[in-house]
C-alpha positions as CSV (number, residue, x, y, z in Angstrom):
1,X,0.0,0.0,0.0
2,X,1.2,3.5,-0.8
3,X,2.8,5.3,2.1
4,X,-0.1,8.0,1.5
5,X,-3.3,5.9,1.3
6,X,-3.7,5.6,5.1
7,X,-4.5,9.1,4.9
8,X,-6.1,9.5,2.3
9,X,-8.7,6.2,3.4
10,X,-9.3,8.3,6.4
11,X,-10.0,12.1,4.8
12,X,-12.1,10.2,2.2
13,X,-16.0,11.3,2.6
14,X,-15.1,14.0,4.9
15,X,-17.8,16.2,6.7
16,X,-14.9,18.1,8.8
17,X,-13.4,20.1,5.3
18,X,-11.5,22.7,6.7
19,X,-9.0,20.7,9.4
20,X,-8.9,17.8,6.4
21,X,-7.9,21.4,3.9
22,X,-5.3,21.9,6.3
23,X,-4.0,18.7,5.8
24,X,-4.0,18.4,2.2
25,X,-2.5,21.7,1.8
26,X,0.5,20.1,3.9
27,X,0.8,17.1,1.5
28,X,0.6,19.3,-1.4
29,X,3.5,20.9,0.1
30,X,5.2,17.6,0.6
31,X,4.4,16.5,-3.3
32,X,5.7,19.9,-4.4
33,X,9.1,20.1,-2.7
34,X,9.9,16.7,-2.6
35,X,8.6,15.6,-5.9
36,X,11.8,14.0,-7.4
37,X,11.9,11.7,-4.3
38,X,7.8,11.2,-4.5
39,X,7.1,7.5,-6.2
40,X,4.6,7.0,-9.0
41,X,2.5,4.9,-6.8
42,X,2.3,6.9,-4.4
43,X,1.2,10.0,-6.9
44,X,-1.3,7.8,-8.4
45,X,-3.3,7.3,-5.0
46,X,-2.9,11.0,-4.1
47,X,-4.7,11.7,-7.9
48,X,-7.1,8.9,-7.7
49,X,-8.3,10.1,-4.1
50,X,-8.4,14.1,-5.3
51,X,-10.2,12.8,-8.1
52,X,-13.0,11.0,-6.5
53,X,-13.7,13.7,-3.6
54,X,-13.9,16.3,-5.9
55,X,-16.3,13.9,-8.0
56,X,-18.4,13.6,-4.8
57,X,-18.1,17.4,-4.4
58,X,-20.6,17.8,-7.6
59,X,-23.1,16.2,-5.6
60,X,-22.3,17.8,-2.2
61,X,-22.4,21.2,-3.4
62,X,-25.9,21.7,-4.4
63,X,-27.2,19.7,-0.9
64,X,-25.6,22.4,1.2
65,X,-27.6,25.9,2.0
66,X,-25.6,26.7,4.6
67,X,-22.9,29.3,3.1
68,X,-20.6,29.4,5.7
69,X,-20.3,25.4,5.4
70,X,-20.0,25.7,1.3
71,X,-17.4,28.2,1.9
72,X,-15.5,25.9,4.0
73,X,-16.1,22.7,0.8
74,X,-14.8,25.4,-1.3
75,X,-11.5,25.7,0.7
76,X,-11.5,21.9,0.6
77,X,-11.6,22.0,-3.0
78,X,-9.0,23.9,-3.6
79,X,-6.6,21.8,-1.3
80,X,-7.7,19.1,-3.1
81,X,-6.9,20.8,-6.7
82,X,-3.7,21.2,-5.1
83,X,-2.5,17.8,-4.7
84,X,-3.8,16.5,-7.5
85,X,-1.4,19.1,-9.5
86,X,1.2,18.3,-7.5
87,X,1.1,14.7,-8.0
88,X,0.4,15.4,-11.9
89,X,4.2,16.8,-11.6
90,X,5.6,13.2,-11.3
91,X,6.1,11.6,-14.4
92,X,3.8,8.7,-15.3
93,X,0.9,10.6,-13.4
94,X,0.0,13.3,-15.8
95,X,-3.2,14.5,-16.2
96,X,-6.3,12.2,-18.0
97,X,-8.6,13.6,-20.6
98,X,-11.8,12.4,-17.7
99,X,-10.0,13.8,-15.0
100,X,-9.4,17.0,-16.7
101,X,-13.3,16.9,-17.5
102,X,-13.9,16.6,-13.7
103,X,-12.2,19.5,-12.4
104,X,-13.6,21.5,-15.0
105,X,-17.5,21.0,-13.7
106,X,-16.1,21.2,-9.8
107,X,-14.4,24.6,-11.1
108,X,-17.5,25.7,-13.0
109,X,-19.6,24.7,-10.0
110,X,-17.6,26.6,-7.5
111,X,-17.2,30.0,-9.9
112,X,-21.0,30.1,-10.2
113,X,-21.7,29.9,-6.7
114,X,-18.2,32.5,-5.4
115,X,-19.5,35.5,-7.6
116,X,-18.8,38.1,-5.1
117,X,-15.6,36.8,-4.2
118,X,-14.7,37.1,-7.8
119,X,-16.4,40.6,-8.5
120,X,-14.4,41.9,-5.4
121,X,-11.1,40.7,-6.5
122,X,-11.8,42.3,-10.2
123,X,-12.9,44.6,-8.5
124,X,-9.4,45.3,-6.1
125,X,-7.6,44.7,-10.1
126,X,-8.9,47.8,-11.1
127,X,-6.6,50.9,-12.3
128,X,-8.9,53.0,-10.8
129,X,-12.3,52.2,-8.5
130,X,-15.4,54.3,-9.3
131,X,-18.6,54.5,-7.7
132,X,-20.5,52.5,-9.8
133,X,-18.4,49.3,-9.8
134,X,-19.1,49.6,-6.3
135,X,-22.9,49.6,-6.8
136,X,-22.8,47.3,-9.1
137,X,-21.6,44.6,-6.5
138,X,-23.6,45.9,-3.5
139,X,-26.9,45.4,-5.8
140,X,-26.1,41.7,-6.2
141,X,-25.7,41.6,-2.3
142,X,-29.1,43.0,-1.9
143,X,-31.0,39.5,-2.5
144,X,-28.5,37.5,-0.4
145,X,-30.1,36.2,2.8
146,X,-27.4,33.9,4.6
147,X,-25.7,36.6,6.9
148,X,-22.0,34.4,6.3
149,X,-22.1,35.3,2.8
150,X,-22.9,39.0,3.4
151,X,-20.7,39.3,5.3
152,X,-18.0,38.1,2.9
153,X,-17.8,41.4,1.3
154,X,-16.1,42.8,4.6
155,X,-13.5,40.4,4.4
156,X,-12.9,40.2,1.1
157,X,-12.2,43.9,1.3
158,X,-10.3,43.4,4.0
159,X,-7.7,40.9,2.3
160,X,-7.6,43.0,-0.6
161,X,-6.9,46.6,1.7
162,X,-3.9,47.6,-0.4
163,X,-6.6,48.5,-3.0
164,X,-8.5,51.4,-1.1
165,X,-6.1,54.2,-2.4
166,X,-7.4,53.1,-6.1
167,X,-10.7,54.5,-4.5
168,X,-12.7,57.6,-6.1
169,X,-14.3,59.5,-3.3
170,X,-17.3,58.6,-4.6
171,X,-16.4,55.4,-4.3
172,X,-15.3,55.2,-0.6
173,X,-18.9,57.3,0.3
174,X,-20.5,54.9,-1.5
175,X,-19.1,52.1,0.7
176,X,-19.2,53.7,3.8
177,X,-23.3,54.2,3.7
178,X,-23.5,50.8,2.8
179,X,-21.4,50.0,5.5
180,X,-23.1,52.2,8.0
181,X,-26.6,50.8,6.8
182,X,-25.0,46.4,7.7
183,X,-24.1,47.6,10.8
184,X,-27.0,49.2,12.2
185,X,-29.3,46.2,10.8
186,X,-26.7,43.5,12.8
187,X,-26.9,46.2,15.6
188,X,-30.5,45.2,15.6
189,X,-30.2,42.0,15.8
190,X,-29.0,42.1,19.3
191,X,-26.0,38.9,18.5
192,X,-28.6,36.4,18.0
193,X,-26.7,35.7,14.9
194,X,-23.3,34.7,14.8
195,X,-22.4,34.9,11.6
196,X,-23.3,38.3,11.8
197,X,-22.0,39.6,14.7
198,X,-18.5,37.7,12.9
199,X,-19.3,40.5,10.0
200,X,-19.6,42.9,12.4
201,X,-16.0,42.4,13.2
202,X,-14.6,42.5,9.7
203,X,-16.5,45.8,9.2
204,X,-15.3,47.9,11.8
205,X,-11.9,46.8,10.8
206,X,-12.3,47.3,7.3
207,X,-14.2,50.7,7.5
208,X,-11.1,52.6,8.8
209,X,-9.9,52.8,4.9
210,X,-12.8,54.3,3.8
211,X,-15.0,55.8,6.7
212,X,-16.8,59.1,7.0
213,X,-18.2,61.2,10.1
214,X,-21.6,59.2,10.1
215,X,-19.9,56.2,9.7
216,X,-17.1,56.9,12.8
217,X,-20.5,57.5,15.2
218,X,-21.5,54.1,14.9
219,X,-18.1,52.6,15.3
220,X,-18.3,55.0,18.4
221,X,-21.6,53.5,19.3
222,X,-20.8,49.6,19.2
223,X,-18.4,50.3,21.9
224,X,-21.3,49.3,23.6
225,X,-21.8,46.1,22.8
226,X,-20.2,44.0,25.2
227,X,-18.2,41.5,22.8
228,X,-14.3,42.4,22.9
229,X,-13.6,41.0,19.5
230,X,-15.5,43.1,17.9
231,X,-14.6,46.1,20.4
232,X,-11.2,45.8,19.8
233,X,-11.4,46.9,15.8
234,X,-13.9,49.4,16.8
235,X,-11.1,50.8,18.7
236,X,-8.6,50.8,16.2
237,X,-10.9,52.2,13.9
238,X,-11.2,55.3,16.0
239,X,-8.4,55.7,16.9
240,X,-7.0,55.9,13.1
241,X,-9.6,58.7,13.1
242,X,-8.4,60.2,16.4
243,X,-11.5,59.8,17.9
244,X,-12.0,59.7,22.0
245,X,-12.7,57.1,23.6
246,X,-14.8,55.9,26.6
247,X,-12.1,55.0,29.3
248,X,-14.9,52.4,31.0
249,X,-14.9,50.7,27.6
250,X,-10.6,50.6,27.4
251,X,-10.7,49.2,31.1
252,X,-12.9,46.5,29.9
253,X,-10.5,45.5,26.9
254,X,-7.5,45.8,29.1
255,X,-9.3,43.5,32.0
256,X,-10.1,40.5,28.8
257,X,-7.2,38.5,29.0
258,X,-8.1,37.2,25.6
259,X,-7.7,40.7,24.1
260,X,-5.9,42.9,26.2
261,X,-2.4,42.8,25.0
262,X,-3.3,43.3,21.5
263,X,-5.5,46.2,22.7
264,X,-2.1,47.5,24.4
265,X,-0.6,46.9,21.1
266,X,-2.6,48.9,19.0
267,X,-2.8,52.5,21.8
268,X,1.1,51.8,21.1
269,X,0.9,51.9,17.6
270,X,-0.8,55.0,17.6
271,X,0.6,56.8,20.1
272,X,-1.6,56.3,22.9
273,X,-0.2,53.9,25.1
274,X,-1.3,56.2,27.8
275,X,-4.5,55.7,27.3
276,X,-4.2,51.9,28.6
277,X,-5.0,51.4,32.4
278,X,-1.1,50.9,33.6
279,X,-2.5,48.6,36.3
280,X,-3.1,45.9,33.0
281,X,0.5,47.5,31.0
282,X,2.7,44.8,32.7
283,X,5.0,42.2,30.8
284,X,3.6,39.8,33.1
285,X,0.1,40.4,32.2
286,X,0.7,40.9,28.6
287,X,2.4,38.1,28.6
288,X,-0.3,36.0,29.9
289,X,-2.9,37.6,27.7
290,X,-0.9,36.6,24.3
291,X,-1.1,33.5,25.2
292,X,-4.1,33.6,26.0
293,X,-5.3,34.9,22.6
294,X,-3.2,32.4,20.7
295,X,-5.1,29.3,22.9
296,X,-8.6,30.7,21.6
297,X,-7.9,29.8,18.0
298,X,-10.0,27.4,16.4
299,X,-6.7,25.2,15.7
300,X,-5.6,25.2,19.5
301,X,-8.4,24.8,22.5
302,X,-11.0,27.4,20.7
303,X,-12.0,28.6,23.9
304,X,-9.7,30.5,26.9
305,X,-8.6,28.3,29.8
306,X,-10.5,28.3,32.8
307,X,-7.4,28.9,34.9
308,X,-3.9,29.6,34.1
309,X,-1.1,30.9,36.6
310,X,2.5,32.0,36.3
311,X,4.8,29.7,36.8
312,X,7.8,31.8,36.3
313,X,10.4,33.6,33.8
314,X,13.6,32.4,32.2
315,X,15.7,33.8,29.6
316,X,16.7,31.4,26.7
317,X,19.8,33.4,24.1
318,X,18.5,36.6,25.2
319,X,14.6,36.2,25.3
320,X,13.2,36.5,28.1
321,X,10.2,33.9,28.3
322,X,7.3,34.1,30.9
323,X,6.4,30.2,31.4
324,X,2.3,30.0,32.6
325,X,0.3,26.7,33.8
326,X,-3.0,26.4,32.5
327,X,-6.0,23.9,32.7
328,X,-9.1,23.7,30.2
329,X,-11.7,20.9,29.4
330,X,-11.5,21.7,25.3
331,X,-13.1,19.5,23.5
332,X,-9.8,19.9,21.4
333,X,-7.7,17.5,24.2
334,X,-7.4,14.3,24.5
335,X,-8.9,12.9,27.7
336,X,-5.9,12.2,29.0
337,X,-4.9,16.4,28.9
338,X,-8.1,17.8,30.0
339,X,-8.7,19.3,33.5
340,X,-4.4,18.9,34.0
341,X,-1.9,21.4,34.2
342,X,-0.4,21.9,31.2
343,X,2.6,24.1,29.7
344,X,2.3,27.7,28.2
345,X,4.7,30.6,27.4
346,X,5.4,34.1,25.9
347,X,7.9,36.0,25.1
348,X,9.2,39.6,24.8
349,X,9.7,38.7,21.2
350,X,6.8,37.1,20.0
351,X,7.7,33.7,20.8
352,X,4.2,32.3,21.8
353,X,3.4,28.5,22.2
354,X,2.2,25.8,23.9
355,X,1.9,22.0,22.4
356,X,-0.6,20.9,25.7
357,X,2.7,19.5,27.2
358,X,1.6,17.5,30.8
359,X,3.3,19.8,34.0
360,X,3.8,17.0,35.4
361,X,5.9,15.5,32.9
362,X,8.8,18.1,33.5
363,X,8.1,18.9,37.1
364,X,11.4,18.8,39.5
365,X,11.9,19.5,43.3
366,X,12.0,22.9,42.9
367,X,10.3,25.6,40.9
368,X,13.5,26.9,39.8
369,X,14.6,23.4,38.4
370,X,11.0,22.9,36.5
371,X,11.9,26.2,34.3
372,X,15.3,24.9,33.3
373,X,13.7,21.5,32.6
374,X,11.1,23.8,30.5
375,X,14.2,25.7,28.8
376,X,16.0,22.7,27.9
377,X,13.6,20.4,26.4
378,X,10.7,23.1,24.6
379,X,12.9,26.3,24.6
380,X,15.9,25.3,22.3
């Protein structure tokens, strides 16, 4: 059996498309810089298994209403258009006239239903942006329903921000009434959507390219809601436009662990680092809150730990690294890691990790000896 079909049994028929994307991506890596030590048998199972899950894709598609689930299929697809042209770079795999006819209705079937990802990033192409290229893709939105794909535009916009000095005037005013108009309807739906409170987030972030005085006073006014992710670009936003800001709303950042040192970050990037309650402008608590941040990704736990203590510091070549115990019950550990202490750190310099190492594993008589245990084995 091919080295490679093991995994490729077990992605097969997938309903979990963006960690198996991940994978794929990884193994189209692999193919791709290794491909003069990849064997043909090996490159025929990786097109074969492309080839059939994208086959199954034809059928998928059209089942799912859900666009935030078709946008994750979509990402799948792709990964899986990249192995198979990775593997069609080993000789003796090349591509087949049927094969070539199945990624061409799977490509046809994608384009038709990603039309305002691709009208966007024409759109960002442009020489010049005027007004009515901008109307011309907010009309389309105006019969979308699913509040994910809505707010796609925000996003979109967002990857492509290098593009907003291409913008007319008339352009950016254009965009910044629609913009005004999404976020008082989300406003109004009080976060019982998700997806759109998600949007939210992407367009007070987005809007500081292109906002105008009307605009700036909602930013101003969804300070209120109490949900720091989406707080913490309003903030930037205003402060871009050197607008003031309610101190009761900067102590709540500051006091969110999972936001606070990016908070700190951003008053520092703008000059207004004295803004940020100096009780919560420690290394220490910095520290912890970077790590923090970084344990909430979807990839890590996907939530914050429900306790987590300092364990110490320790300088490795210079860096100075703050080492923190924590303890969750994600459903992203193993049994055998949940409710224990495990092993967390920050540095000075960016260098923030944990791989859900066991305390226990590298615990010694003394504290001192535990963080030079740390150092040597996970700080080389």
């Amino acid at each position: 059996m091919p080295p490679f079909q093991d995994i490729f049994n077990d992605i097969s028929g997938t309903q979990n498309y963006g960690e198996s994307a991940r994978l794929l991506h990884y193994l189209g890596n692999v193919f791709t810089n290794s491909s003069n030590k990849i064997k043909l048998n090996d490159a025929i199972a990786a097109k074969a298994f492309a080839i059939n899950e994208l086959k199954r894709l034809l059928t998928v598609i059209p089942q799912v209403s859900n666009y935030k689930q078709k946008d994750e299929i979509f990402g799948y697809e792709d990964a899986l258009l990249h192995v198979y042209t990775a593997a069609t770079k080993i000789k003796g795999a090349e591509v087949a006239n049927e094969e070539a006819d199945i990624i061409k209705q799977v490509v046809q079937k994608v384009a038709n239903e990603t039309k305002l990802e691709s009208s966007v990033e024409q759109l960002m192409k442009s020489e010049k942006i005027e007004k009515s290229q901008v109307e011309a893709i907010l009309n389309n939105l105006k019969t979308v329903k699913d509040e994910y794909q809505r707010g796609k535009l925000f996003s979109l916009l967002l990857e492509g921000k290098t593009g907003f000095e291409k913008f007319s005037q008339e352009a950016k005013q254009t965009l910044a009434e629609y913009t005004d108009c999404e976020l008082n309807r989300i406003i109004k739906l009080n976060g019982k959507d998700g997806d759109a409170t998600a949007a939210m987030e992407f367009a007070v972030d987005v809007c500081k390219y292109y906002a105008d005085e009307k605009l700036l006073k909602t930013v101003l006014n969804i300070l209120q809601i109490p949900v720091s992710s989406v707080r913490y670009y309003a903030v930037e936003t205003l402060l871009k436009f050197k607008k003031d800001l309610p101190a009761d709303i900067i102590d709540e950042l500051a006091q969110d662990l999972s936001y606070a040192e990016l908070t700190y970050g951003t008053f520092l990037k703008y000059g207004k680092e004295e803004l940020f309650p100096q009780k919560f402008a420690t290394e220490e608590y910095l520290a912890k809150s970077d790590l923090v941040h970084w344990l909430i990704y979807p990839t890590e736990l996907g939530k914050a730990p429900y306790a987590i203590e300092l364990l110490g510091d320790i300088t490795v070549k210079k860096e100075k690294f703050y080492i923190f115990k924590y303890k969750s019950d994600s459903q992203n550990l193993t049994d055998d890691l949940k409710d224990e202490w495990l092993i967390g750190w920050s540095s000075n310099e960016g260098g923030t990790f944990s791989n859900f190492d066991l305390l226990s594993v590298f615990e010694k008589k003394t504290l001192k000896k535990t963080l030079k245990n740390i150092a040597k084995k996970l700080l080389k």
